[in-house]
N, C-alpha and C positions, 0 to 999 in steps of 0.2 A: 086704637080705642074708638068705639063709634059715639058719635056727637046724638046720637038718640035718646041717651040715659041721663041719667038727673047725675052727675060727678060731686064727690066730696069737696067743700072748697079746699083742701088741700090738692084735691087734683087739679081742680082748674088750675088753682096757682101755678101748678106747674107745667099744663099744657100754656095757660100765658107766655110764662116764659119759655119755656122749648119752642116755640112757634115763632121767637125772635132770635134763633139758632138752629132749627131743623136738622143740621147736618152734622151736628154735635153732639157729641154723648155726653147728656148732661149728668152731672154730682149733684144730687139735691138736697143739704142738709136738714134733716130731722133730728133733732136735738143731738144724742151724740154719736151719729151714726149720716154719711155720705148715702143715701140711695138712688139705684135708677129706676126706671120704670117703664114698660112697653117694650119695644124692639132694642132701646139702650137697655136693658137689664140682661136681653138674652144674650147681646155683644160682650158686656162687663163679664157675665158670668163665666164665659167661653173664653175670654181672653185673662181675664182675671183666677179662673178656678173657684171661683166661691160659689156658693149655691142659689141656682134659682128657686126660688117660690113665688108666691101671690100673695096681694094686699087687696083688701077692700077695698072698692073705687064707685060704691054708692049703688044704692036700691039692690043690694043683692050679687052685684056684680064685681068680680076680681078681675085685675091688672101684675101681668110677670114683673117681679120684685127683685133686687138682688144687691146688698149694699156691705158695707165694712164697718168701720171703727174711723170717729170722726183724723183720729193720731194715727191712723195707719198711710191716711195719705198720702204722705213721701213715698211710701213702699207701692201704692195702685199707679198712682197719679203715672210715673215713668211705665211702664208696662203698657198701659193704653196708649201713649205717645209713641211710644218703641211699636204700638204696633199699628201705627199710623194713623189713629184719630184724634180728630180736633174735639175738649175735652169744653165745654163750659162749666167751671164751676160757681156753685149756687149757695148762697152760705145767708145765715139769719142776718137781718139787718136788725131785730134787738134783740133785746133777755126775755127767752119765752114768759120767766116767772112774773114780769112785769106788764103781762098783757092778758085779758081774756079772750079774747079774739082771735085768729088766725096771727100766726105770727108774720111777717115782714119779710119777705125774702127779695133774695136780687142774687143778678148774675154777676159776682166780684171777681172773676178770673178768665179769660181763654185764653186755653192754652194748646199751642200746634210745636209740633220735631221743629219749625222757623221761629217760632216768639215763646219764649219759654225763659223768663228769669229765675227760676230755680235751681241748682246745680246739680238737684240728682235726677234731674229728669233726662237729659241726655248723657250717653256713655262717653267719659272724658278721654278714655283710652284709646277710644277710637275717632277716626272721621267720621265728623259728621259735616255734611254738604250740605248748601243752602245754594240755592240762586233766585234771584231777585229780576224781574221783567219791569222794565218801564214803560 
């Protein structure tokens, strides 16, 4: 996305935050629905199956879009892991309905195949190898 054009503050909010993870495919909740945006949407969309399109990203100009269902997350979340990316996930810090403003967001999760407290993110069935460098 080039830094020339006037972005929605929805967008900045979210170049803010991806720009203190870069190398993460970020989940950016929008009310009830996870989405990505830019180079993580074309990743999501290829590795996930779900569909790309485009969202408004100000004065005229779209950004590649591609997101889920905020409850399907258990179901994406493990599949991007399984397919080797580090996952930041971005969730509302309050109740949209209690604000007019941009809502509150933050990075509440990263998640990699090494730190993952969830248990359906890695296959139990199998080895799964870790090594750790000091």
């Amino acid at each position: 996305m080039s830094n020339d054009i006037e972005l929605t503050p929805m967008m900045k909010q979210f170049l803010d935050l991806k720009a203190k993870h870069p190398d993460a495919v970020m989940l950016f909740r929008c009310g009830d629905f996870y989405e990505t945006y830019s180079t993580d949407a074309i990743i999501a969309a290829e590795i996930l199956g779900i569909t790309l399109t485009k969202r408004a990203n100000g004065k005229g100009k779209t950004v590649e879009m591609a997101g889920f269902p905020h409850h399907a997350l258990d179901t994406y979340l493990p599949k991007l892991i399984r397919a080797g990316k580090r996952v930041a996930i971005c969730d509302q810090l309050e109740d949209p309905k209690t604000t007019k403003k941009l809502v509150k967001r933050g990075i509440t999760e990263l998640v990699t195949p090494g730190v993952s407290i969830n248990d359906n993110v890695l296959n139990y069935k199998e080895n799964n190898f870790l090594a750790a460098v000091h």
